[in-house]
Structure formats: structure tokens, C-alpha cells
N, CA, C and O atoms as a GROMACS GRO file, in nm:
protein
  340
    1UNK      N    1  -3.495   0.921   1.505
    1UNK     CA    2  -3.385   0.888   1.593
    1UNK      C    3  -3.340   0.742   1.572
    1UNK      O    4  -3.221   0.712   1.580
    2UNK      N    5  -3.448   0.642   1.543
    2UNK     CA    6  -3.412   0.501   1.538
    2UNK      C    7  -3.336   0.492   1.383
    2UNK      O    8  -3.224   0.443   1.370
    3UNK      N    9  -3.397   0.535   1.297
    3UNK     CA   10  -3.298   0.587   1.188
    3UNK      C   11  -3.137   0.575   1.161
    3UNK      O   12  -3.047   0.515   1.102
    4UNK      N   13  -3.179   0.696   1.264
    4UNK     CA   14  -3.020   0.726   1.264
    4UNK      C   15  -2.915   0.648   1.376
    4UNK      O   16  -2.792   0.652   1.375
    5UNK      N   17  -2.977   0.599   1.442
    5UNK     CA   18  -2.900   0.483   1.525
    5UNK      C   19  -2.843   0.364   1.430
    5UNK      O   20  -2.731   0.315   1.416
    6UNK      N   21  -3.006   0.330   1.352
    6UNK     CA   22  -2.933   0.240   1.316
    6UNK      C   23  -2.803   0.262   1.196
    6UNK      O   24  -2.722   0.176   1.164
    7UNK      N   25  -2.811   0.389   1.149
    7UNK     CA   26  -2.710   0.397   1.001
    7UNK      C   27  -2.597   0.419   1.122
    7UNK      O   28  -2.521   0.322   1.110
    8UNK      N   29  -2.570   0.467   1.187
    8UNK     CA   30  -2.424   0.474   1.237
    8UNK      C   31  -2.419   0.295   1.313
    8UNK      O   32  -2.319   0.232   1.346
    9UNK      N   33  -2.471   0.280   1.316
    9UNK     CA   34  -2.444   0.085   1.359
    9UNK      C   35  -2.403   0.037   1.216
    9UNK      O   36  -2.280   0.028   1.206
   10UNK      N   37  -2.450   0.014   1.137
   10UNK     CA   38  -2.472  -0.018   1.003
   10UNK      C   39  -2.366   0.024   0.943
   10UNK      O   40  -2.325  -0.042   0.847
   11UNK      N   41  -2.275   0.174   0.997
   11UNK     CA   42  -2.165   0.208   0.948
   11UNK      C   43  -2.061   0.182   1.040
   11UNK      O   44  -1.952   0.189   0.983
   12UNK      N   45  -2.053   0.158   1.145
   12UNK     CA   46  -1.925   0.108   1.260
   12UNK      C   47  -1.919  -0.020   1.224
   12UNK      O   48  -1.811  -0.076   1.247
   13UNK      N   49  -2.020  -0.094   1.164
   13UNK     CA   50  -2.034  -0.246   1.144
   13UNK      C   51  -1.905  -0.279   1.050
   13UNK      O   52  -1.799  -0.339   1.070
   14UNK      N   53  -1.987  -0.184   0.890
   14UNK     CA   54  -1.904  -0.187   0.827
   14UNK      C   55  -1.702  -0.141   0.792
   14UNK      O   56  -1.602  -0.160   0.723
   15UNK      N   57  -1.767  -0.066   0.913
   15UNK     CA   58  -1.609  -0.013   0.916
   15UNK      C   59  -1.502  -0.140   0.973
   15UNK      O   60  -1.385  -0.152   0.936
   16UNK      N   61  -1.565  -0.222   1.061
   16UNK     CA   62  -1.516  -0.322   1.131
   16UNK      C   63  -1.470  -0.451   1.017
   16UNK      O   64  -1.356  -0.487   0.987
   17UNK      N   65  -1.571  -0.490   0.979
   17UNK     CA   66  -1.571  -0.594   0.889
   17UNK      C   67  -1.409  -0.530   0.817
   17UNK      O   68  -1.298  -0.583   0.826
   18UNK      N   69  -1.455  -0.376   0.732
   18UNK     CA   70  -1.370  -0.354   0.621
   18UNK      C   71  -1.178  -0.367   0.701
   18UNK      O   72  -1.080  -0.407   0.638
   19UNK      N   73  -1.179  -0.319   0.849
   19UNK     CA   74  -1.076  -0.367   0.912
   19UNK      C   75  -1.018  -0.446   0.914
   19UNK      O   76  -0.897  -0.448   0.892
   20UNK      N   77  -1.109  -0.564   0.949
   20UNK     CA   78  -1.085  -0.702   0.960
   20UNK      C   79  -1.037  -0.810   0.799
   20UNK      O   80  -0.992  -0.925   0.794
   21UNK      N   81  -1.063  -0.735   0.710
   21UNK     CA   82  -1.022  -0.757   0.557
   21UNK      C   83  -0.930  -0.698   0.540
   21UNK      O   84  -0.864  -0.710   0.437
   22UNK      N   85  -0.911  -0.646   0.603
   22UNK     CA   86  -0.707  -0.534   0.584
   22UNK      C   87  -0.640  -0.555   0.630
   22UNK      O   88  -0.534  -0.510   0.585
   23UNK      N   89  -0.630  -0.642   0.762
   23UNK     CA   90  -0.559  -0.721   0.860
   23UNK      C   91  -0.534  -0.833   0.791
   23UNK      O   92  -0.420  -0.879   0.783
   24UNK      N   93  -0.660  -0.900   0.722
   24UNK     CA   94  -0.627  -1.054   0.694
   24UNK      C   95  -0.560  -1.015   0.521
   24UNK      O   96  -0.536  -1.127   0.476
   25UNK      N   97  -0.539  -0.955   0.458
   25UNK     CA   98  -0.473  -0.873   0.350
   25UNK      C   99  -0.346  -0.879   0.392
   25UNK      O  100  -0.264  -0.941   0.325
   26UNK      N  101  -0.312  -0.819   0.503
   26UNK     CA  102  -0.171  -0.776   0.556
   26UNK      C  103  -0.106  -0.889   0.580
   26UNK      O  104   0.010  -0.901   0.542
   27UNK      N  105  -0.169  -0.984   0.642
   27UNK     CA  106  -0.105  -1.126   0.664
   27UNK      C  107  -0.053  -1.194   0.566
   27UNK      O  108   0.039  -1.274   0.582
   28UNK      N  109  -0.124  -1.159   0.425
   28UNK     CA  110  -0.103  -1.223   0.319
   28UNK      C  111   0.050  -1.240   0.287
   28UNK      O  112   0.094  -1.341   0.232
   29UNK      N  113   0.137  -1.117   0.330
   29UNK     CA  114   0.259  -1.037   0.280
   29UNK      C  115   0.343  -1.093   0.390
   29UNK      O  116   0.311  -1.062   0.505
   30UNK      N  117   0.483  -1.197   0.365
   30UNK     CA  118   0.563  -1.236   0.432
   30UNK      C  119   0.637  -1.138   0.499
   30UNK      O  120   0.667  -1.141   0.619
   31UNK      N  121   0.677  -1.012   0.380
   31UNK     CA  122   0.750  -0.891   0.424
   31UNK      C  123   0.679  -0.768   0.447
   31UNK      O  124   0.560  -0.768   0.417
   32UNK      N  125   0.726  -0.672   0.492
   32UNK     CA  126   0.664  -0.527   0.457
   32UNK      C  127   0.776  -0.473   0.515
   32UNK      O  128   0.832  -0.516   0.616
   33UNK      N  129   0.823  -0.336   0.421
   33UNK     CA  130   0.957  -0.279   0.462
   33UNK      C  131   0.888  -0.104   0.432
   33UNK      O  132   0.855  -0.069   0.319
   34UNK      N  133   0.885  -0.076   0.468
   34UNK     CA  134   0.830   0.080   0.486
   34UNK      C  135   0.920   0.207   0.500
   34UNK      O  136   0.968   0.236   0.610
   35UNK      N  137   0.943   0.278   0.395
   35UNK     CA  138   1.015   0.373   0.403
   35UNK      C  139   0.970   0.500   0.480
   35UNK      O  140   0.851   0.496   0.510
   36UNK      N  141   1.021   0.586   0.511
   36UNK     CA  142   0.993   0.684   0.566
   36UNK      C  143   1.102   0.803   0.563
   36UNK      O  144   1.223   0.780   0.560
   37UNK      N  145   1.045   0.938   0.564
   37UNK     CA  146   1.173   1.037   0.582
   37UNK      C  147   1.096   1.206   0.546
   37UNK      O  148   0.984   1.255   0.533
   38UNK      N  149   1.199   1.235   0.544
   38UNK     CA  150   1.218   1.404   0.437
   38UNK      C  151   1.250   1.404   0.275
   38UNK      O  152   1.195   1.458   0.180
   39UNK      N  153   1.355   1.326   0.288
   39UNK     CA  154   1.378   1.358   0.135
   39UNK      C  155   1.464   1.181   0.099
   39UNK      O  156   1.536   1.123   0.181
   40UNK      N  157   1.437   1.140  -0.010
   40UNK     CA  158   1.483   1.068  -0.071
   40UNK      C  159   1.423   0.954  -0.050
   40UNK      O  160   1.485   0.866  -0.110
   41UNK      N  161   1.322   0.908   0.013
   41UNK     CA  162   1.206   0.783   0.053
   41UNK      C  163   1.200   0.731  -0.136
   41UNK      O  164   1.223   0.611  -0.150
   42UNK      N  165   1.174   0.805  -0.264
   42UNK     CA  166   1.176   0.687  -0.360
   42UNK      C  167   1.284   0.650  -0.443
   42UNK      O  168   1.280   0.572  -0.539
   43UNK      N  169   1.394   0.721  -0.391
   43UNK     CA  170   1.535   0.674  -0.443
   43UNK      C  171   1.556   0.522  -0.319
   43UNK      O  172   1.564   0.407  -0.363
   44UNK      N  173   1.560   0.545  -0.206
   44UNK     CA  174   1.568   0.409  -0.096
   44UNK      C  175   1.507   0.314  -0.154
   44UNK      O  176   1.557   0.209  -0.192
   45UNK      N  177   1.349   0.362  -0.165
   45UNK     CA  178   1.233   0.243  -0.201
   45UNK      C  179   1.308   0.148  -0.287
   45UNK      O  180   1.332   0.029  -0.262
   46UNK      N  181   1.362   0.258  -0.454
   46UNK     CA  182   1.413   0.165  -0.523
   46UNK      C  183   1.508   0.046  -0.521
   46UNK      O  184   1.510  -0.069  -0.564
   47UNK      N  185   1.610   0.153  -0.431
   47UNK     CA  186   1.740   0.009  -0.360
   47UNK      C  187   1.668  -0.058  -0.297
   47UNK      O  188   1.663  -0.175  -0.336
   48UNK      N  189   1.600  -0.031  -0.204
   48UNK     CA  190   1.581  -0.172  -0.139
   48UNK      C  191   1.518  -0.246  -0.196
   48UNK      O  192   1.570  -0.357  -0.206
   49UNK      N  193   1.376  -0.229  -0.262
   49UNK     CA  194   1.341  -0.330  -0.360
   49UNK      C  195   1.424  -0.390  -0.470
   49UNK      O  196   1.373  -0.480  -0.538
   50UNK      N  197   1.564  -0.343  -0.497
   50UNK     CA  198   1.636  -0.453  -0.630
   50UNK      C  199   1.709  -0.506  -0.555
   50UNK      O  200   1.746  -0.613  -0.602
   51UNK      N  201   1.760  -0.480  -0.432
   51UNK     CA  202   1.834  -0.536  -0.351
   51UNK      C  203   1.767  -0.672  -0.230
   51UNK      O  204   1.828  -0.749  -0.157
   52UNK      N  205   1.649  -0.657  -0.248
   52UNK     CA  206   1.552  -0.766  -0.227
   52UNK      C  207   1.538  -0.855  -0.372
   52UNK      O  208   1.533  -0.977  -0.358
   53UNK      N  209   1.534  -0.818  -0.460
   53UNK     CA  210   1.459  -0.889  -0.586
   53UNK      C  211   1.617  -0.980  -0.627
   53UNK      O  212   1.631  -1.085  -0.689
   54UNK      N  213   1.699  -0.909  -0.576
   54UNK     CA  214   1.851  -0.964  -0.603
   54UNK      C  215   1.889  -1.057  -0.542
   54UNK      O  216   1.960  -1.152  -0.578
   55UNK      N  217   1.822  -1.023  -0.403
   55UNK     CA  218   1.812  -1.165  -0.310
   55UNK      C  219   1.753  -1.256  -0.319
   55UNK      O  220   1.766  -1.334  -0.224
   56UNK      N  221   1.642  -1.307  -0.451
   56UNK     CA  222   1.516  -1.348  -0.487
   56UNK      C  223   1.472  -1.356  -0.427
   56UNK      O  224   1.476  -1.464  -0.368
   57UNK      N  225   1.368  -1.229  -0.371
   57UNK     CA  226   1.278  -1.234  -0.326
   57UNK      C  227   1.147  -1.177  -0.414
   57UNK      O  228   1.191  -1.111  -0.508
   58UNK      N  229   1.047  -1.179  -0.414
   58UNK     CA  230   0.945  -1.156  -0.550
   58UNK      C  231   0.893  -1.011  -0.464
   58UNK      O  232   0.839  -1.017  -0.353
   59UNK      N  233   0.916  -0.909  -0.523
   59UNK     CA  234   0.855  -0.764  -0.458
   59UNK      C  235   0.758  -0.681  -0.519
   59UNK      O  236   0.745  -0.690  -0.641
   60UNK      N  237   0.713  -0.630  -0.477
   60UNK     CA  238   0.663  -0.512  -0.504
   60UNK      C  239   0.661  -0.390  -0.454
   60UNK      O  240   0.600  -0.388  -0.348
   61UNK      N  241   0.713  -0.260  -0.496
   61UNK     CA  242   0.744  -0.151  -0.454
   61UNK      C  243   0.649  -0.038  -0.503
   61UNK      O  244   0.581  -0.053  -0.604
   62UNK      N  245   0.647   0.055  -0.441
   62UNK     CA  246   0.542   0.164  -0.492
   62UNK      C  247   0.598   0.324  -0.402
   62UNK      O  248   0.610   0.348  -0.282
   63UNK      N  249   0.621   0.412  -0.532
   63UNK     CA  250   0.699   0.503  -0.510
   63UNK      C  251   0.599   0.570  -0.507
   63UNK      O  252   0.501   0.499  -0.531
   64UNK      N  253   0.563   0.722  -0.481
   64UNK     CA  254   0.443   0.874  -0.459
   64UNK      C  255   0.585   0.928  -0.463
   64UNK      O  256   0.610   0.951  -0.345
   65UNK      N  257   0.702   0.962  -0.542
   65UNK     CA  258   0.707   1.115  -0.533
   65UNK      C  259   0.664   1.172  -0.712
   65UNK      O  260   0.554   1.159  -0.766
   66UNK      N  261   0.758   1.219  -0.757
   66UNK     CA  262   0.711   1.375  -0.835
   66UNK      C  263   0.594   1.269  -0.928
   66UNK      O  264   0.472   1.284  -0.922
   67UNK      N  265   0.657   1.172  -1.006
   67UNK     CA  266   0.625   1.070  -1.082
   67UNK      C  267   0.575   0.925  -0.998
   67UNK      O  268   0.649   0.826  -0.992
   68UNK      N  269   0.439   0.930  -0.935
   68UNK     CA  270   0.407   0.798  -0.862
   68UNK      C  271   0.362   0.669  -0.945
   68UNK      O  272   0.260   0.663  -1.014
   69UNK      N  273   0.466   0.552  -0.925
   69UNK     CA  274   0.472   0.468  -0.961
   69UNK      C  275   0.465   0.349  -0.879
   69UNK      O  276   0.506   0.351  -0.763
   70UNK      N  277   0.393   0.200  -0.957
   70UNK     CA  278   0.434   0.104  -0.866
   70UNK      C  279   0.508   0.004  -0.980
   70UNK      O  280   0.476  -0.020  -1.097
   71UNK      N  281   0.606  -0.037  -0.909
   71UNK     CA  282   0.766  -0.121  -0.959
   71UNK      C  283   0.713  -0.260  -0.950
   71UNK      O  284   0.655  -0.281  -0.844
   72UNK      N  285   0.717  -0.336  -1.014
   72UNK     CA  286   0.642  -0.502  -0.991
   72UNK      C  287   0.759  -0.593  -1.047
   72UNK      O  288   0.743  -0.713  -1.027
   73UNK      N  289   0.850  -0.562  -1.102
   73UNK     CA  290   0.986  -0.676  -1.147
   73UNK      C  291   1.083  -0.556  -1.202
   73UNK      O  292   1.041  -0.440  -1.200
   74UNK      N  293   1.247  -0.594  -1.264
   74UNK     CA  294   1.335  -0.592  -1.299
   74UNK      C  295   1.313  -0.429  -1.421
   74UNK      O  296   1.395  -0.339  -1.438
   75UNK      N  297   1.175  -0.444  -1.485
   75UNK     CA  298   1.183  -0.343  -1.580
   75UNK      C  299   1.008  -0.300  -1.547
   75UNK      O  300   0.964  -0.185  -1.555
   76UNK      N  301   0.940  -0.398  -1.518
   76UNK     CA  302   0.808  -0.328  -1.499
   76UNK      C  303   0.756  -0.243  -1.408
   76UNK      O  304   0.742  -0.280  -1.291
   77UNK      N  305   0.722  -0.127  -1.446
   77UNK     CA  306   0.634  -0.007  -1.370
   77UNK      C  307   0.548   0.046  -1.458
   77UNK      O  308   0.541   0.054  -1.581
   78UNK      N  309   0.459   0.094  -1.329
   78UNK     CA  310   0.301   0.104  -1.398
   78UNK      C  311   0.289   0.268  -1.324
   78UNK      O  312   0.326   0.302  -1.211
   79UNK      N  313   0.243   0.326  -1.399
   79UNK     CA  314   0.190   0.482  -1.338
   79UNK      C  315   0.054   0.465  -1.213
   79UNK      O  316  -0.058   0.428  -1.250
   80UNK      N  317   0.072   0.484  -1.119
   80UNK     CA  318  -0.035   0.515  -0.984
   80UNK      C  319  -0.135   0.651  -1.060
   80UNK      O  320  -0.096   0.761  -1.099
   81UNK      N  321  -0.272   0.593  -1.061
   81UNK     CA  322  -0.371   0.696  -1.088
   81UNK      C  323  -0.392   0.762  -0.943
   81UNK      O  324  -0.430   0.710  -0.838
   82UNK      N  325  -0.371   0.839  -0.959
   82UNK     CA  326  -0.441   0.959  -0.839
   82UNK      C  327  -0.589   0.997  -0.872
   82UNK      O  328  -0.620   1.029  -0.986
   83UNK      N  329  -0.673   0.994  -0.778
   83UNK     CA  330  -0.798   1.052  -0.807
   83UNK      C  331  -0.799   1.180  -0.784
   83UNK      O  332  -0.763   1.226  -0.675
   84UNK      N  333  -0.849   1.266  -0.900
   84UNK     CA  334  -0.847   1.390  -0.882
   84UNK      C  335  -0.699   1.477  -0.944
   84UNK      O  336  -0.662   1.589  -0.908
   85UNK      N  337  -0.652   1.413  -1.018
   85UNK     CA  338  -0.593   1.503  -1.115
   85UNK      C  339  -0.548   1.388  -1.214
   85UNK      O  340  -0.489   1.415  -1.318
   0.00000   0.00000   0.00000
């Protein structure tokens, strides 16, 4: 029983800490613009990220549809590995 008390402490602990590193992550980022919808979320993504980068602003965008990609400047994109296929 003491066991197992302590691994779920040991794991709420860690879950906390790993929180608290995703928060202070998030802060890092002046912007965050978040798409959302049904249909067309990585056609938007794209405008708004060149339409930010046009504004000089330094972005980074990251598309999930058919072809998931993340956009990092003017011509660079990198393929998103999915785990599991």
C-alpha cells in the first residue's frame, strides 16, 4: 500500500513540475494565434502566418491536415513525424 502511495505522489509530482515547464514555455511566445474550425484551419494557418511574417514578425506555423507540416520562414517546411505511422 505504501508503495503505491508513494508512485502516485511521485507521479502527481511529476505531472506538476512537467505543468509548470509548459506554462513557463508558453510565456516564452509573445504571440499565439490558434486556429480552429471544420474545414479549412491549414489554408487560414497559412495566411495568417505570411500575413504576420509580412508584418515582420518572426513565426512559426504548424499545419495537421492531409500533409502535416511545420512552416518556419518564407520557403521553409519540415514534415511533422507522427508516431505510429
Amino acid at each position: 500500500m505504501f508503495l503505491l502511495l508513494l508512485l502516485v505522489l511521485i507521479f502527481v509530482g511529476w505531472g506538476i513540475v512537467e505543468y509548470q515547464l509548459h506554462l513557463r514555455n508558453l510565456r516564452t511566445i509573445p504571440i499565439r494565434v490558434q486556429v480552429n474550425g471544420t474545414r479549412g484551419k491549414s489554408s487560414v494557418t497559412r495566411l495568417i502566418a505570411a500575413g504576420l511574417r509580412a508584418g515582420g514578425y518572426r513565426v512559426v506555423a504548424k499545419v495537421t491536415g492531409t500533409k502535416p507540416r511545420f512552416i518556419i520562414g518564407d520557403d521553409e517546411e519540415y514534415p511533422v513525424r507522427r508516431l505510429g505511422k
